[in-house]
N, C-alpha and C positions, 0 to 999 in steps of 0.2 A: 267783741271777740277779735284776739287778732291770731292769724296762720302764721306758720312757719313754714320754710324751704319743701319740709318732708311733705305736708300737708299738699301744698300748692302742684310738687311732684305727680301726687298722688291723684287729685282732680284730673291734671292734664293729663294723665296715661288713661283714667275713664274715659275723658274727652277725647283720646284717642288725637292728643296736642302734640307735638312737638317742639317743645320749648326749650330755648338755651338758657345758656348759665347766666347772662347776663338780663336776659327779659323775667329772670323769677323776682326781682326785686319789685320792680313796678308793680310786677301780677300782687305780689304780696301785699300791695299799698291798697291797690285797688280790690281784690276780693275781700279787705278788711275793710275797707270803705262801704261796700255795698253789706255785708254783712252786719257794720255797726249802723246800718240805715235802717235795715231790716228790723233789729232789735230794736229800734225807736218805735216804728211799729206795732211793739207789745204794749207800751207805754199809754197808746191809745184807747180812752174808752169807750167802749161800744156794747154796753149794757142793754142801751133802747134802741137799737140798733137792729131793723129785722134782716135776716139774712135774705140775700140776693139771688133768688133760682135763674134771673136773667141778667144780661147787662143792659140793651135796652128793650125798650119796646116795639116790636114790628110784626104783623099781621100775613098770615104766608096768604097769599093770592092765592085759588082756585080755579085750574080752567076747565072744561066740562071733558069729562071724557067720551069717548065712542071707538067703535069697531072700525076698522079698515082691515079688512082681509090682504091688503099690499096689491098683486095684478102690477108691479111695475117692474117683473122680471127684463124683458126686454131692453129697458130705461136705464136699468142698471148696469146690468150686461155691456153695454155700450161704454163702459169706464174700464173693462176687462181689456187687457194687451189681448187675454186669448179667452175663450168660451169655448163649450162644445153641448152641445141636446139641453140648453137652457143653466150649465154649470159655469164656474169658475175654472177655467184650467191652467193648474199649476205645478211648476215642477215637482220631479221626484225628488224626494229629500233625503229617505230613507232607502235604503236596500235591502 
């Protein structure tokens, strides 16, 4: 498949590209390149071929879970510029 100017225009305004008059030519070389690779693609059989729900193989780890009720207000607190009665205090933003 090969593009034309309009074509190539038309990408680049999706892509939100700014391309000049001079870089459409290459772009043209090259998005027909990749698209006559693409179509080789098709060419390929893959009849016995199962399809792939992954790419590879990997096993998610497990770590045990548990409760912590937290108790490290004060700890924290301690990284506050400012606190006040166990809070965060921060400026007004709003009025």
């Amino acid at each position: 498949m090969s593009l034309d100017k309009a074509t190539v225009r038309a990408i680049a305004f999706l892509a939100r590209l700014d391309i000049s008059e001079e870089a459409i030519e290459p772009l043209i070389e090259e998005l027909s390149a990749i698209l006559h690779w693409t179509e080789k693609l098709q060419e390929v059989d893959t009849t016995n071929v199962e399809p792939a729900s992954y790419v590879s193989v990997s096993k998610l780890y497990w770590r045990e879970d548990f409760i912590d009720c937290g108790g490290y207000a004060e700890t924290v607190l301690t990284n506050a510029p400012e606190s006040t009665k166990g809070f965060f205090l921060v400026p007004k933003v709003v009025d």
